[in-house]
N, C-alpha and C positions, 0 to 999 in steps of 0.2 A: 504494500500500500504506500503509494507517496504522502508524506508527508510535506504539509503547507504551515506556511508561516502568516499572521496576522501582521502586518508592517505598516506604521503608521506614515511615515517618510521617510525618506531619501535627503541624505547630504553628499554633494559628489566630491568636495574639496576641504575634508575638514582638517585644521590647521591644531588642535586642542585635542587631537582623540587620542593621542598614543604617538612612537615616533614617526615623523616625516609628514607629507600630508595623506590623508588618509580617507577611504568614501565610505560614510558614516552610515547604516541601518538603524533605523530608530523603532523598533518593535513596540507592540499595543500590548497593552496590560500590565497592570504593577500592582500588586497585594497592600502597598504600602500607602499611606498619605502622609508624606515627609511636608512639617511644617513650614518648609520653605521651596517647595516642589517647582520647578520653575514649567514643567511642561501636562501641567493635569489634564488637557488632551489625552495623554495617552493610556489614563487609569484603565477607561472599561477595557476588560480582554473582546469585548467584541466589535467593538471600532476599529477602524481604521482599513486594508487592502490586501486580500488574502492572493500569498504568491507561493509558486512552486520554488526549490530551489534554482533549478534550471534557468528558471526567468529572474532571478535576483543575481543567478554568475553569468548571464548571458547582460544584464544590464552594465552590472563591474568593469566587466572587461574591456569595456567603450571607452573608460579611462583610463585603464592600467600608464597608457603614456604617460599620465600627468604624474599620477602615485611613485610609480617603479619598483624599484628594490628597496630604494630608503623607505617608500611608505607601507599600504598596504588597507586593511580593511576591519574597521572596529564596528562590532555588533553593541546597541546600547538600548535604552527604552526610554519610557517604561522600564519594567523588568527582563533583561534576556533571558534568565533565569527560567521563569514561565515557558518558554517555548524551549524549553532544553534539548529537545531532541532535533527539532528544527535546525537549531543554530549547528548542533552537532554537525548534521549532512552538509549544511551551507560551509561550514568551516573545512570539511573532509574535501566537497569540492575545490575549495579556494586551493588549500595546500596541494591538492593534484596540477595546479594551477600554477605552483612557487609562490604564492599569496600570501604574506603575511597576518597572522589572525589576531585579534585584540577582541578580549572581551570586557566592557566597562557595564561593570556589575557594583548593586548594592550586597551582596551577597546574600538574599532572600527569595527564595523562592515563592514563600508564599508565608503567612504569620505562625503557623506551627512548626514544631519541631521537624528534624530532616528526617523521613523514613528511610529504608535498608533501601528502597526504587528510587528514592529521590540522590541516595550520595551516589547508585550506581550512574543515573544520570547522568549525574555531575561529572564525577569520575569518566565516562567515555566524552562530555563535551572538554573537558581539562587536557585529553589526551591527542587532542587538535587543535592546541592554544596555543598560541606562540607568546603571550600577554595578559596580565588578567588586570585592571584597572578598578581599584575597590574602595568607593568612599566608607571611612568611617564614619559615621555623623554623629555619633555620642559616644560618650564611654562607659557610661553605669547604664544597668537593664531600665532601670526606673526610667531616666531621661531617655533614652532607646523606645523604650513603649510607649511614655508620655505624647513624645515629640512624632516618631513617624507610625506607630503603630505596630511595626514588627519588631522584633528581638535580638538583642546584641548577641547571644549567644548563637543564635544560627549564623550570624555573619562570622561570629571567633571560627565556628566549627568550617565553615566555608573554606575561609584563608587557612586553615589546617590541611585540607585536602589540596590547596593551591602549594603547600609547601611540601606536600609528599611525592605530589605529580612534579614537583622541580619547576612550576611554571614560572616564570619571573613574576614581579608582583613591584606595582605602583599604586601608593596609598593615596586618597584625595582625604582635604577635610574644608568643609563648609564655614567658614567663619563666620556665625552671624552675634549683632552684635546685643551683649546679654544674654547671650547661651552657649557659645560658642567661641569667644571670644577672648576667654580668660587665661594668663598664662599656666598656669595649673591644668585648664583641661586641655590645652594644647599639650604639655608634658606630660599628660594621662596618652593621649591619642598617639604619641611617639612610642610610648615605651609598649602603648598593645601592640605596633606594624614591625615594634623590633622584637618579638618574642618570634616572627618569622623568618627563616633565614634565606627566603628567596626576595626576600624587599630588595628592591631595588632604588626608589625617589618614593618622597612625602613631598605632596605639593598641599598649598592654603591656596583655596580659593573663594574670593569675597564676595560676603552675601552681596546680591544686586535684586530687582526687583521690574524687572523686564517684560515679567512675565503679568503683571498686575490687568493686563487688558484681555489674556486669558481667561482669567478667573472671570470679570466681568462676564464678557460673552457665554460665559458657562452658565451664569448666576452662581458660583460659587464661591463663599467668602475665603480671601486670601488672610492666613491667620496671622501673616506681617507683614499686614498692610499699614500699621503703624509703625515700624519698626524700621531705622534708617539702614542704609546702606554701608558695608563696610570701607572705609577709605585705605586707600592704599599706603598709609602710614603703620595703619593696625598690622595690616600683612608682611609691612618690612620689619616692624618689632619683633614680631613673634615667628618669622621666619628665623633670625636668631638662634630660635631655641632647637630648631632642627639641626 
């Protein structure tokens, strides 16, 4: 049976996905409602443009010119997580390819615990990774559940299977400001991505608020919509501490 993926867009030249530039998949569905989500488009799993593999490496390849060797092709969401088995073929094609593969994951599949199908999942999309890209966005379960609604401990157990598969591993962390902000939980958020020994880069990236015209047209309240934006002061401080 082929196996299709839910894709809410297409980015053909993304400069931010991982190394070089890179043509971005942006998959429909996410378990999660991260308090500062910038793309809530792509929550429902049944939104967005159901494709075959075939047709999303037959699209890629249009650009391979531009990408090459230095770049390559980062799957993100939503959740990719969600479509695990999806991504897997799309990745296995790519690599038949020479395609380099980048997964930029929250590390949640969905808000419950991982089951024995869910790590095996994991574990066959991990073993067509060239990259896994993992924000952390909090450090204690409480602010983890609070804030986006899924569980720090699935994302810990995630990046544990990212460092047994060897997959290299780039940490993101969200700065926003009065949560996220503080030098304490930025030194929380360094010492979880060193407890793995495939880390590669911790990057800060600043809360911004871009998305605020999203939410509208959804009718959906943005939960920092009062909440200023990070300045790029904050992010030279506490990069520092990296």
């Amino acid at each position: 049976m082929t196996v299709t993926g839910r894709i809410h867009s297409f980015q053909s030249l993304g400069a931010v996905d991982g190394p070089g530039l890179r043509f971005v998949v942006f998959l429909q569905g996410c378990p999660m409602r991260c308090m500062y989500c910038h793309n809530p488009d792509t929550w429902l799993p049944e939104g967005g443009t159901e494709y075959t593999v075939d047709e999303v490496v037959s699209k890629i390849l249009r650009y391979r010119t531009y990408f090459g060797k230095d770049g390559g092709v980062t799957v993100s969401g939503g959740e990719a997580l969600m479509q695990a088995e999806f991504v897997t073929d799309l990745f296995r094609a790519l690599k038949a390819e020479g395609i380099h593969t980048c997964l930029d994951t929250s590390g949640v599949m969905h808000t419950g615990d991982y089951s024995e199908e869910d790590l095996s999942l994991i574990n066959n999309l991990l073993s067509v990774t060239d990259l896994v890209i993992c924000d952390i966005k909090f450090t204690t379960e409480k602010d983890y559940q609070a804030h986006t609604g899924g569980s720090l401990s699935s994302v810990l157990a995630f990046l544990s299977l990212t460092q047994t598969a060897k997959v290299p591993l780039w940490v993101r962390h969200v700065v926003v400001p009065g949560f996220t902000d503080s030098e304490d939980e930025v030194r929380a958020m360094v010492a979880l991505a060193h407890r793995y020994d495939n880390l590669k880069r911790i990057e800060l990236l600043p809360f911004r608020k871009l998305c605020v015209t999203k939410y509208e047209q959804l009718g959906i309240p943005f939960r920092c919509a009062d909440i200023p934006e990070c300045d790029e002061a904050t992010i030279a401080r506490l990069s520092k501490l990296l």
